[in-house]
KEBA-50176 format. One line per field, with one value per residue: x, z, y of N, C-alpha, C, O in turn; chain. Coordinates in nm, 2 decimals, decimal comma. Example, Ala and Ser with C-alpha at 12.3 -4.5 7.8 and 13.67 -1.06 7.14 Angstrom:
% KEBA-50176
n.X: [1,32	1,28]
n.Z: [0,78	0,71]
n.Y: [-0,57	-0,22]
ca.X: [1,23	1,37]
ca.Z: [0,78	0,71]
ca.Y: [-0,45	-0,11]
c.X: [1,32	1,29]
c.Z: [0,78	0,79]
c.Y: [-0,33	0,00]
o.X: [1,42	1,34]
o.Z: [0,85	0,80]
o.Y: [-0,33	0,11]
c: [A	A]
//
This chain:
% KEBA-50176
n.X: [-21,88	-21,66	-21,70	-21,79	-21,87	-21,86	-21,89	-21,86	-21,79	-21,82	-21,68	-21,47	-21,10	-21,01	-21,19	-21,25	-21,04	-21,02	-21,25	-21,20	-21,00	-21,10	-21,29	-21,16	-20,98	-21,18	-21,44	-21,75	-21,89	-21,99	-22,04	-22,07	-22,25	-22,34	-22,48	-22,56	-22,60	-22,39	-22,16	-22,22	-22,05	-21,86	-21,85	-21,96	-21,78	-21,60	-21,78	-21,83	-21,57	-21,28	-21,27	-21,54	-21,77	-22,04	-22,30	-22,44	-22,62	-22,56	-22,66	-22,70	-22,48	-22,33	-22,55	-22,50	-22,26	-22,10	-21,85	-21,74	-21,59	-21,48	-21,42	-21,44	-21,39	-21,24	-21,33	-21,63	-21,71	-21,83	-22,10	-22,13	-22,21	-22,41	-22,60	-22,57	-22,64	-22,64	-22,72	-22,69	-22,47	-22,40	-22,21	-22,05	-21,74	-21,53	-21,36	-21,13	-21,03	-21,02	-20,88	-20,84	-20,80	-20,71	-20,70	-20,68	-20,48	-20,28	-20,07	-20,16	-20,30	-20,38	-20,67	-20,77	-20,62	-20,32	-20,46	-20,78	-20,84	-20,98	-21,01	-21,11	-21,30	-21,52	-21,53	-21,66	-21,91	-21,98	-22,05	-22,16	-22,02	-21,70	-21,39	-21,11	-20,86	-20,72	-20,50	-20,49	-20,23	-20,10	-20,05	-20,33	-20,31	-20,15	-20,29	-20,37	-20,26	-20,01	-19,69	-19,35	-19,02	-18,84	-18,83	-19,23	-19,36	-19,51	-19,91	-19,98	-20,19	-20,50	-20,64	-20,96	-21,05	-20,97	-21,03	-21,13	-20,88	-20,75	-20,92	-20,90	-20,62	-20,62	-20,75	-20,62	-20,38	-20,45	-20,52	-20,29	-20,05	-19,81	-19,87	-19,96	-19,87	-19,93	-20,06	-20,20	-20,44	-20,77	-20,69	-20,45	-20,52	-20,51	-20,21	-20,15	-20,27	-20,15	-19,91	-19,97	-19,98	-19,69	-19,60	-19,71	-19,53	-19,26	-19,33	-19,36	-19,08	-18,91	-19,02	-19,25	-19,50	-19,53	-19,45	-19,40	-19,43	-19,24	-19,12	-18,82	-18,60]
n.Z: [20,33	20,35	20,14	20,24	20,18	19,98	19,68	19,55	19,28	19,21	19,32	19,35	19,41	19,45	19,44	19,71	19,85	19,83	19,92	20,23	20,24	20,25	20,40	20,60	20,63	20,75	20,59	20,45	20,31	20,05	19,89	19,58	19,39	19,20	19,26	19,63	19,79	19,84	19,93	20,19	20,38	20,36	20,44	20,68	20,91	20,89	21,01	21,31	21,33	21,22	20,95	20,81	20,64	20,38	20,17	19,87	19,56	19,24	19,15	19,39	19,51	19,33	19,35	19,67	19,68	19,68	19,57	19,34	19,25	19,00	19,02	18,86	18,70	18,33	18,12	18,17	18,22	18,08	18,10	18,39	18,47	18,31	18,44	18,69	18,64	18,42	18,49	18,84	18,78	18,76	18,80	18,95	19,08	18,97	19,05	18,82	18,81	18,62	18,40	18,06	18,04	17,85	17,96	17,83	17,70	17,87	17,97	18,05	17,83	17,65	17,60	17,40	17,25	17,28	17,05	17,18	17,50	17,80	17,98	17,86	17,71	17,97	18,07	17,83	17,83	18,03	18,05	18,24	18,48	18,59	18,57	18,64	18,58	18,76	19,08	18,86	18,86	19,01	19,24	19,42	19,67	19,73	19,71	19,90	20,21	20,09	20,10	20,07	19,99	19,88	19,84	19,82	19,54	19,36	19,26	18,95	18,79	18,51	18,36	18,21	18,38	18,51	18,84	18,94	18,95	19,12	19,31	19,34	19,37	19,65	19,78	19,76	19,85	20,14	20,15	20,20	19,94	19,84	19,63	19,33	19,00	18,71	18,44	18,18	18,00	17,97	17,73	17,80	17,93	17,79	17,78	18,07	18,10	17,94	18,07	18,27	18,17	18,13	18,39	18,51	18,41	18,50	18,76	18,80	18,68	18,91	19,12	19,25	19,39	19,48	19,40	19,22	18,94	18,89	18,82	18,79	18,84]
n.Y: [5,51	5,24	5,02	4,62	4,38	4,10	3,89	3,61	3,43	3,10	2,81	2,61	2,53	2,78	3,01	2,90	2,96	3,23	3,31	3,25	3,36	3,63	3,62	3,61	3,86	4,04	4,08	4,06	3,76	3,59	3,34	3,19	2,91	2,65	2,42	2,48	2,34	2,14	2,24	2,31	2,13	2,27	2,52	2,49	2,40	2,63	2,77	3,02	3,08	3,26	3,31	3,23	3,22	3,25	3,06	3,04	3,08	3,14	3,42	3,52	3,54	3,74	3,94	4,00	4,07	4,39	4,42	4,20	3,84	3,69	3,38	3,08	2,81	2,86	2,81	2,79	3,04	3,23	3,07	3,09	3,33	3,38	3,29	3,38	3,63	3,91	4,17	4,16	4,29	4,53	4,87	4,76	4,67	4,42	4,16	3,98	3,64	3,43	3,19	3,09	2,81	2,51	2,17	1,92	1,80	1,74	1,90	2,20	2,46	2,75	2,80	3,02	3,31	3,56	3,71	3,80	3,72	3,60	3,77	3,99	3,93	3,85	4,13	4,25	4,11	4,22	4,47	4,67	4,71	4,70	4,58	4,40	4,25	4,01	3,80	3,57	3,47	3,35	3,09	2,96	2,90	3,13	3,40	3,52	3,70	3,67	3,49	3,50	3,32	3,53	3,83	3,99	3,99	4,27	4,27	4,15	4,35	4,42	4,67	4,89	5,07	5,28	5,43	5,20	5,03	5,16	5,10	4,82	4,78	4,90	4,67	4,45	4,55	4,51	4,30	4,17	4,19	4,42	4,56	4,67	4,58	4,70	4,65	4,78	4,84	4,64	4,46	4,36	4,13	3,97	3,88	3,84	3,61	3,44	3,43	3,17	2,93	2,91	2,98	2,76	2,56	2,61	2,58	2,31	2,23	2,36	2,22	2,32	2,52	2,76	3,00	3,33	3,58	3,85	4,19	4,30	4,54]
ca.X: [-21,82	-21,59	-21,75	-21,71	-21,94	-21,80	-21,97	-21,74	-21,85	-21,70	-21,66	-21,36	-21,00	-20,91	-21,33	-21,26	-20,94	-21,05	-21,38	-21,26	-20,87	-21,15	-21,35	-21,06	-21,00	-21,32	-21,54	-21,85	-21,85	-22,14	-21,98	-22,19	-22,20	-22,48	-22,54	-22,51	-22,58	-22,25	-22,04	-22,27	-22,01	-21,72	-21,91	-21,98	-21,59	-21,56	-21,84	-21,82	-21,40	-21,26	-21,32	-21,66	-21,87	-22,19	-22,33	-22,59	-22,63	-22,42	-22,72	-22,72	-22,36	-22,34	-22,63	-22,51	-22,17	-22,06	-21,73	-21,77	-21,50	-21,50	-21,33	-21,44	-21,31	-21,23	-21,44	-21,78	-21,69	-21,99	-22,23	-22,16	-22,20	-22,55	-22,72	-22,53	-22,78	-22,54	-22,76	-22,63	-22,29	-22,44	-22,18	-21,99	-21,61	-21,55	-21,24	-21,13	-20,92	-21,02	-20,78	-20,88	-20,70	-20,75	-20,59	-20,71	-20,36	-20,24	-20,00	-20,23	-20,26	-20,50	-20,83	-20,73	-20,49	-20,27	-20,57	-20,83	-20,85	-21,10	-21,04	-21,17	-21,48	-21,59	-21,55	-21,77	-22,05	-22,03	-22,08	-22,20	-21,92	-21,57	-21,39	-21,02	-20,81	-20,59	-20,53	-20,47	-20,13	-20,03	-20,14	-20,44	-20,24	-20,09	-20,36	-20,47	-20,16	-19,87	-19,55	-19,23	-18,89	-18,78	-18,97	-19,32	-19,37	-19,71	-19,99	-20,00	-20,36	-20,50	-20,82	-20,97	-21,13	-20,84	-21,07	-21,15	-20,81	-20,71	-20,96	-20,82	-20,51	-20,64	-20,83	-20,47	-20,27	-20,49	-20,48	-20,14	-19,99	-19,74	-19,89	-19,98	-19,82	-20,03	-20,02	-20,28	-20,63	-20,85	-20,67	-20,34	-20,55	-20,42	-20,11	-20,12	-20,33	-20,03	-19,84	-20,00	-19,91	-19,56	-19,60	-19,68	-19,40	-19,16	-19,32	-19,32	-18,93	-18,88	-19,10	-19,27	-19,63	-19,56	-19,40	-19,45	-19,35	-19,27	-19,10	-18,71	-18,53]
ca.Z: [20,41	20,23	20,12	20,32	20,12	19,84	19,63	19,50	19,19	19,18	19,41	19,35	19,53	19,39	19,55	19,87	19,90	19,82	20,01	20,37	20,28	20,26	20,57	20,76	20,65	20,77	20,47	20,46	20,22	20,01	19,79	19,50	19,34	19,14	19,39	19,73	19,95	19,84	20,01	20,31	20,47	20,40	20,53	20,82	20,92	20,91	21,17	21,42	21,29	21,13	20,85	20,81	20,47	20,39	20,07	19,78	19,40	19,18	19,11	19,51	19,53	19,28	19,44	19,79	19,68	19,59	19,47	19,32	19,20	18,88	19,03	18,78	18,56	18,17	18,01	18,21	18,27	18,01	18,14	18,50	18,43	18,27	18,58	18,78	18,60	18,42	18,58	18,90	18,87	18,70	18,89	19,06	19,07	18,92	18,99	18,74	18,85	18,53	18,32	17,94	17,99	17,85	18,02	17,78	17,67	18,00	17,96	18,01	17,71	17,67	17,46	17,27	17,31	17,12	17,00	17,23	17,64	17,91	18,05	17,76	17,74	18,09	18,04	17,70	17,89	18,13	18,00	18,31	18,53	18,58	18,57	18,67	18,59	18,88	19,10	18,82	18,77	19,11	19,32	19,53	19,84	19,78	19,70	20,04	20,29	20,02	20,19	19,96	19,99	19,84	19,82	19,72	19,41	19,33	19,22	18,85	18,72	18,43	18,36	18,16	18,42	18,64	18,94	19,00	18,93	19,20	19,44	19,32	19,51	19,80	19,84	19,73	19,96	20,26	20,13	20,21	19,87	19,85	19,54	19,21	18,87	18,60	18,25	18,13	17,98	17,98	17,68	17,87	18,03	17,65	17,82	18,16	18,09	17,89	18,16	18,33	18,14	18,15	18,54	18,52	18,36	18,57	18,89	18,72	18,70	19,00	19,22	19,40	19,36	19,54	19,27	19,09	18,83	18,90	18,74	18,77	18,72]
ca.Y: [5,41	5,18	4,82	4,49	4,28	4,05	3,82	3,50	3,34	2,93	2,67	2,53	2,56	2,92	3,04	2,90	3,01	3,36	3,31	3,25	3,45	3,78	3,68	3,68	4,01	4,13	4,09	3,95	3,69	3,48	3,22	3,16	2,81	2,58	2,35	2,51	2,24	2,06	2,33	2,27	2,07	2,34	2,63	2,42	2,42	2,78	2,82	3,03	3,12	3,42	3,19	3,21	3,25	3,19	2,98	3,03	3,07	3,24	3,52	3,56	3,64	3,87	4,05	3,98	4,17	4,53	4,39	4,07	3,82	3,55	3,22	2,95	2,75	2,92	2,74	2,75	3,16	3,30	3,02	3,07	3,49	3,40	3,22	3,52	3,81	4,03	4,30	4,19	4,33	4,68	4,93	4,72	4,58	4,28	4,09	3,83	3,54	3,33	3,16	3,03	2,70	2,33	2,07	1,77	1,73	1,71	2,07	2,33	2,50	2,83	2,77	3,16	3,39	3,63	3,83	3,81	3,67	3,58	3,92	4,12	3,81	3,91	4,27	4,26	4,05	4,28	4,63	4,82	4,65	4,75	4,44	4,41	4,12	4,00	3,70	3,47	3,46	3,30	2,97	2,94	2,95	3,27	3,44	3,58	3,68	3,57	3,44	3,39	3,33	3,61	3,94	3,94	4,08	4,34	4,25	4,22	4,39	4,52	4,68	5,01	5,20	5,38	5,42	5,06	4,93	5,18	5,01	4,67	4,78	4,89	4,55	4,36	4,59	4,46	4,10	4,13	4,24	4,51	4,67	4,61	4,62	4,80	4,62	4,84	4,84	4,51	4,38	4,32	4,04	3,87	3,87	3,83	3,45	3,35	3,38	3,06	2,77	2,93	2,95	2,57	2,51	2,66	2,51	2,17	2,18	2,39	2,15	2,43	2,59	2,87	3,10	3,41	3,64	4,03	4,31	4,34	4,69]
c.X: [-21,77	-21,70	-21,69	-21,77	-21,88	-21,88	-21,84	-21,78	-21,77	-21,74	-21,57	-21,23	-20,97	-21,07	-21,27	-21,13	-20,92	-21,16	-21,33	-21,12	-20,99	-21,23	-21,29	-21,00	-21,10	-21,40	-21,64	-21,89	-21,95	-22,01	-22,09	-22,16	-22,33	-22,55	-22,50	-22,49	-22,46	-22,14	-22,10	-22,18	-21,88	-21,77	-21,90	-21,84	-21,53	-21,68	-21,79	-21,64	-21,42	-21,26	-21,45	-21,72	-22,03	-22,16	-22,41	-22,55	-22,57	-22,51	-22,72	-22,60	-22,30	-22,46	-22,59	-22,35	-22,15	-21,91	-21,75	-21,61	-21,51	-21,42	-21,40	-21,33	-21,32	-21,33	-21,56	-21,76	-21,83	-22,10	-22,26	-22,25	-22,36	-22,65	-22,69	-22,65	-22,66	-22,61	-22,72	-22,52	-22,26	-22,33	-22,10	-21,81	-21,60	-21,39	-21,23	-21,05	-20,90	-20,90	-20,82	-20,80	-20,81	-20,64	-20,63	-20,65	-20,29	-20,16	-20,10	-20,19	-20,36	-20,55	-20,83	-20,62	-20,44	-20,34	-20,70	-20,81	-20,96	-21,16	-21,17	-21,34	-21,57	-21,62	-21,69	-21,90	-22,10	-22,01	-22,11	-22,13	-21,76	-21,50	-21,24	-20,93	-20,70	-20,61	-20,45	-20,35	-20,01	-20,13	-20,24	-20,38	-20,17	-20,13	-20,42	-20,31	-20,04	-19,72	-19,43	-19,12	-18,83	-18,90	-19,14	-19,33	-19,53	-19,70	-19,97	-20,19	-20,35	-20,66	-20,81	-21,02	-21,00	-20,88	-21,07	-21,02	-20,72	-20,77	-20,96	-20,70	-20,54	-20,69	-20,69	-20,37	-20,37	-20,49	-20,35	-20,00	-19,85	-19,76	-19,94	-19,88	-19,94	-19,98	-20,10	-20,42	-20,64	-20,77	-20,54	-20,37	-20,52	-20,25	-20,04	-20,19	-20,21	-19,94	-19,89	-19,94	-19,75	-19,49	-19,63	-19,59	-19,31	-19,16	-19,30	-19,17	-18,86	-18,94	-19,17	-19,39	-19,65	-19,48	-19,44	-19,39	-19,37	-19,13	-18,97	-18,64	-18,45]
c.Z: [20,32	20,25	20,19	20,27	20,01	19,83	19,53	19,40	19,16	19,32	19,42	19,46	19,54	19,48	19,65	19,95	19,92	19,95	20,19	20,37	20,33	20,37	20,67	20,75	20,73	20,69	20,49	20,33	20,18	19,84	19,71	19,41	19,30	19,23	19,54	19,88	19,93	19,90	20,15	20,41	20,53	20,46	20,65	20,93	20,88	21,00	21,22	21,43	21,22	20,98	20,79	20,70	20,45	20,24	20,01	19,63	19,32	19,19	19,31	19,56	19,47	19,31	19,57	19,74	19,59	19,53	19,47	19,25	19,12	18,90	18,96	18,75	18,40	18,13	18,02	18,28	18,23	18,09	18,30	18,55	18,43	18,44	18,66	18,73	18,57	18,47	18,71	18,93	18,79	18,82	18,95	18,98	19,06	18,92	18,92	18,79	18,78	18,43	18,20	17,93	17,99	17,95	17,93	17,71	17,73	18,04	18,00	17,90	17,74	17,54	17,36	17,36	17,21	17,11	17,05	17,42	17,69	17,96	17,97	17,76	17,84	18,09	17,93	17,75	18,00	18,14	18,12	18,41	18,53	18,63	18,56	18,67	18,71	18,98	19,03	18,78	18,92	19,21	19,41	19,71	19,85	19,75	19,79	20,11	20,23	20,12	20,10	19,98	20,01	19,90	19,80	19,63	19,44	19,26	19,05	18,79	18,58	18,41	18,27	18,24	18,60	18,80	19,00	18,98	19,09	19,34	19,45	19,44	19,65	19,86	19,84	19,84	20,11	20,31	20,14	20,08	19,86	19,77	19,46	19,05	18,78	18,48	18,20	18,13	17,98	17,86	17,73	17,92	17,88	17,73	17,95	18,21	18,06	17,93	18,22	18,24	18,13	18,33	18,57	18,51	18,45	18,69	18,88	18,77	18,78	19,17	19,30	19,31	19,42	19,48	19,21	19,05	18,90	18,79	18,79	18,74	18,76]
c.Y: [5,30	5,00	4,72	4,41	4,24	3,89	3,70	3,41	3,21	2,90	2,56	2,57	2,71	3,03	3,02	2,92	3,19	3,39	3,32	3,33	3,61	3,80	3,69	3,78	4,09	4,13	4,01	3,87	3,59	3,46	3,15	3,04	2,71	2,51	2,38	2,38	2,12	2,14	2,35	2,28	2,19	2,42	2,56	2,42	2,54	2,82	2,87	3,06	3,20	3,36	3,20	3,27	3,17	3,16	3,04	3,05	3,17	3,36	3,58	3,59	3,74	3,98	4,11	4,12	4,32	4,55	4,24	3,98	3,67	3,50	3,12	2,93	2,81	2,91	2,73	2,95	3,24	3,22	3,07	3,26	3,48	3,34	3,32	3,57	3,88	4,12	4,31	4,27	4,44	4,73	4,91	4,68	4,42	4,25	3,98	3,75	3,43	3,32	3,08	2,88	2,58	2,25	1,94	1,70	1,71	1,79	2,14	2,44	2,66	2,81	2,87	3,24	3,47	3,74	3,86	3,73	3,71	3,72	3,99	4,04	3,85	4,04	4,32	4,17	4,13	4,41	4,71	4,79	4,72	4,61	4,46	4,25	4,08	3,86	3,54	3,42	3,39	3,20	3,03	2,97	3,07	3,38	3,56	3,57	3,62	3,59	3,37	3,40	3,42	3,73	3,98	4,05	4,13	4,22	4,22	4,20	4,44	4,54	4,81	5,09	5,22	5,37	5,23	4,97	5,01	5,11	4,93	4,68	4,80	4,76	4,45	4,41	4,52	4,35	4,06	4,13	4,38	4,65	4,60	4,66	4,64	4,76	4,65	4,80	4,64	4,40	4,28	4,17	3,94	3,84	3,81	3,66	3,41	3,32	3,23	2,95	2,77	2,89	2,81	2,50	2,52	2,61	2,36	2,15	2,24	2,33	2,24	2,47	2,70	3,02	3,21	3,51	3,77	4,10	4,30	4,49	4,74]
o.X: [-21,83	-21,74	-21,57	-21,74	-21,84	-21,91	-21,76	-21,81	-21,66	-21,82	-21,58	-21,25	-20,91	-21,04	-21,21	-21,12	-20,84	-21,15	-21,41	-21,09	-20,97	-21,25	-21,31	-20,94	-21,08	-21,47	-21,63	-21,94	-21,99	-21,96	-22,17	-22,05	-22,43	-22,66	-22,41	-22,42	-22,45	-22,03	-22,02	-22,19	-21,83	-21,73	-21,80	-21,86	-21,42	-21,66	-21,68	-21,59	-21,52	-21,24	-21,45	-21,71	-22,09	-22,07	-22,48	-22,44	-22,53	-22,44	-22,73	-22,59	-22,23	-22,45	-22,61	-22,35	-22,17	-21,87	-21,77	-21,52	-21,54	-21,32	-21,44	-21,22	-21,43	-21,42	-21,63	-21,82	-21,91	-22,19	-22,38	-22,33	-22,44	-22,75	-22,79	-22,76	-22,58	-22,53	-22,71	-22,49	-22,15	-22,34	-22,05	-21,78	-21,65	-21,32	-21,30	-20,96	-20,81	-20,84	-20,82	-20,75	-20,91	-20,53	-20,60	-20,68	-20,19	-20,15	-20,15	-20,08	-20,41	-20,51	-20,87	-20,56	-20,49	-20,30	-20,76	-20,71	-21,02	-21,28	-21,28	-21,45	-21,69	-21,74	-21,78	-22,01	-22,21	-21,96	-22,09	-22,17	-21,74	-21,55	-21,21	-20,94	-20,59	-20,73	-20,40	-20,33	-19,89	-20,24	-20,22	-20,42	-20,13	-20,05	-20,50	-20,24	-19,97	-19,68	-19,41	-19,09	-18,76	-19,00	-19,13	-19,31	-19,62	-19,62	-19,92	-20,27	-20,25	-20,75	-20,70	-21,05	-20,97	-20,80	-21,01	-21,04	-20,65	-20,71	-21,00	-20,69	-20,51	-20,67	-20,68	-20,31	-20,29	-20,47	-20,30	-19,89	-19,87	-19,72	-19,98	-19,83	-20,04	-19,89	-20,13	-20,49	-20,55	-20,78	-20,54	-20,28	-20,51	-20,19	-19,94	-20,18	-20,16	-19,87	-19,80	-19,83	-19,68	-19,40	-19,56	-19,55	-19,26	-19,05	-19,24	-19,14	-18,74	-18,93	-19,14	-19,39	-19,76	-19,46	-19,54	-19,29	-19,47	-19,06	-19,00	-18,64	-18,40]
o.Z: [20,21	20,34	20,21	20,32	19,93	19,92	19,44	19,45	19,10	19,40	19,48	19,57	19,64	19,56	19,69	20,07	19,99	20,05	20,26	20,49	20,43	20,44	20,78	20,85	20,77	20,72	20,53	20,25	20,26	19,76	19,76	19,35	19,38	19,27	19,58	19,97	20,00	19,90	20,22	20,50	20,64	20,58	20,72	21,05	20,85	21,06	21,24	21,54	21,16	20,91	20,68	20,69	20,49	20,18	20,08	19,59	19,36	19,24	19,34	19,65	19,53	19,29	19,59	19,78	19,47	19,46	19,57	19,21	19,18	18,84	19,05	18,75	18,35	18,10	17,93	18,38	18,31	18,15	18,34	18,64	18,51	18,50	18,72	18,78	18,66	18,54	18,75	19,04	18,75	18,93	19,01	18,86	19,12	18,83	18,95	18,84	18,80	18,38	18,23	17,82	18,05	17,99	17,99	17,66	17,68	18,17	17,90	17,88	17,85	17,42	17,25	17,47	17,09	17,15	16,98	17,41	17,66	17,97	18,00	17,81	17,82	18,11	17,95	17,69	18,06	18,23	18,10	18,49	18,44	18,71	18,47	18,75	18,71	18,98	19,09	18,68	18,92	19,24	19,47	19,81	19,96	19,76	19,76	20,09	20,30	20,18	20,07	20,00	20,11	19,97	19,68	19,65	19,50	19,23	19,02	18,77	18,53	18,44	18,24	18,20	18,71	18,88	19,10	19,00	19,16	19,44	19,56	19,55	19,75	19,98	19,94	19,91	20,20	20,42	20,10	20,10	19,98	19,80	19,48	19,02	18,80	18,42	18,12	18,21	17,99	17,88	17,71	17,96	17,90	17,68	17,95	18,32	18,13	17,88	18,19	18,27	18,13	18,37	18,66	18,57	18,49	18,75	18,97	18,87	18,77	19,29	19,42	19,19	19,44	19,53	19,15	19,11	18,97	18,71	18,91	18,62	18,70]
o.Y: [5,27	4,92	4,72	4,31	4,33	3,81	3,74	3,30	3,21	2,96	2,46	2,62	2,75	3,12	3,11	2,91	3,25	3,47	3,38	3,38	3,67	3,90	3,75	3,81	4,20	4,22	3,90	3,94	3,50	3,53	3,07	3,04	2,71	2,54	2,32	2,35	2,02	2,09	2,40	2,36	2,21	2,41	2,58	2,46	2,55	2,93	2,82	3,06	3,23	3,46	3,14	3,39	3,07	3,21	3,11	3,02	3,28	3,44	3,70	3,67	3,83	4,10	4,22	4,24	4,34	4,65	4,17	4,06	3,57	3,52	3,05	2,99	2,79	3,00	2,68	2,98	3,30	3,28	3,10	3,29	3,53	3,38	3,36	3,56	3,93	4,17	4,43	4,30	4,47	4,68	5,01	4,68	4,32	4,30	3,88	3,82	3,35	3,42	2,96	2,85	2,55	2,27	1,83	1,60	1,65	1,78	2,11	2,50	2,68	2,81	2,84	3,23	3,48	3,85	3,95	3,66	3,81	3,76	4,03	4,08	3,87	4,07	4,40	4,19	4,12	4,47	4,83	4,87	4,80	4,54	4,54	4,16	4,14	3,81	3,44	3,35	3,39	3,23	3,13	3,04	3,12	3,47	3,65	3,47	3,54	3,68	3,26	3,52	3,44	3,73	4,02	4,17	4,08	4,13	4,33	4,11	4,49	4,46	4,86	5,20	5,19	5,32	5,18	4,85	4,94	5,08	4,89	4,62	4,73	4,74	4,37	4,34	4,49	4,30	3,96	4,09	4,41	4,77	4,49	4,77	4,57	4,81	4,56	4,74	4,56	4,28	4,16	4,10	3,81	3,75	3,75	3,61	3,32	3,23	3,16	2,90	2,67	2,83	2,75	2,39	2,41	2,58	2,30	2,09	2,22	2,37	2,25	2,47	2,75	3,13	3,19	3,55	3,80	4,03	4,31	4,53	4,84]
c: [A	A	A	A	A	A	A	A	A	A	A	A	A	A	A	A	A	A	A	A	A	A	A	A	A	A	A	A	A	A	A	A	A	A	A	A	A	A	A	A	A	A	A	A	A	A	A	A	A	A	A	A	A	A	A	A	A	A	A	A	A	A	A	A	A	A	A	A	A	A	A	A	A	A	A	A	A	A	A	A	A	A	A	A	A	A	A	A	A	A	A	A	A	A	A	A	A	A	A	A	A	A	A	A	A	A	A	A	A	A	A	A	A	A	A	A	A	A	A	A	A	A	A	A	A	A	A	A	A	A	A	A	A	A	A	A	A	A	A	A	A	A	A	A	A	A	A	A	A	A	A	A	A	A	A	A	A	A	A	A	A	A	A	A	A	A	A	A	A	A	A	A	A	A	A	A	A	A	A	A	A	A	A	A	A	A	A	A	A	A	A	A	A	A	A	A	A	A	A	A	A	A	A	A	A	A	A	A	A	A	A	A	A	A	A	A	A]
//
């Protein structure tokens, strides 16, 4: 029987935009976050609506789900992993949505790059995991049900384990995607980070946050 449980690591806009796009798919949804009784109020406003997610601790939504997905912030990605339980997410699908960026020059810049990324970071912490980068390379609002002008472009993923990048799509084709583009193994996720602060840029001087890159041919 195919999985409906997913487990949301964060609490920010890019979580709860994930968190209640997957319950209104049908999924049942525990949003995992340090302090849960500060998301109290948001849960509360998805009562009782196709909306609807439940709350608790990062180690209880990586338990709670059999596909789990990393929404932090870059820079708190290892710490937030450790209070998870890497043994939690032994087996499981792991989408990434993290992005290695600073902002404390007011650009977004990325913290590494080039020769390592977040992706491969997550992956290497999480050895018994299949761990699929995707998500991060397009706004919070278009994330779940994307709506653009033009066409929408796939997905772009990458990952090393074949099978789980194929059940990436299926979960992306339901989220209203069209597909996915395939930029290979785990390291690609060196590549497909470096897109964002480019994607900033572009929406910067195109006034618009609803943008994203695809494949031409």
């Amino acid at each position: 029987m195919e999985t409906r449980r997913i487990g949301i690591i964060g609490s920010g806009d890019v979580a709860k935009a994930l968190g209640r796009g997957f319950a209104r798919h049908g999924w049942d949804v525990k949003v995992g976050t340090r302090s849960p009784d500060k998301l109290r109020a948001w849960t509360d406003e998805t009562a009782g609506t196709d909306d609807a997610v439940d709350v608790g601790s990062f180690a209880e939504a990586a338990t709670h789900g059999d596909v789990v997905v990393l929404a932090v912030r870059g820079d708190v990605a290892k710490e937030a992993l450790d209070l998870a339980g890497v043994t939690n997410f032994a087996g499981k699908l792991v989408l990434d949505a993290t992005n290695p960026l600073d902002f404390t020059g007011g650009e977004p810049r990325l913290l590494f790059g080039g020769t390592d990324s977040l992706g491969e970071r997550v992956q290497a912490m999480l050895p018994d995991a299949s761990v699929v980068k995707c998500f991060n390379t397009v706004s919070h609002h278009q994330m779940v049900d994307p709506e653009f002008e033009a066409e929408t472009p796939p997905m772009f993923v990458c990952g090393d384990d074949a099978d789980a990048k194929a059940r990436a799509e299926e979960i992306l084709t339901e989220l209203g995607w069209p597909g996915v583009e395939d930029a290979g193994g785990i390291e690609s996720a060196r590549y497909l980070e470096a897109l964002v602060p480019l994607w900033v840029r572009v929406g910067e001087n195109r006034d618009t946050w609803s943008h994203a890159f695809g494949v031409v041919q």
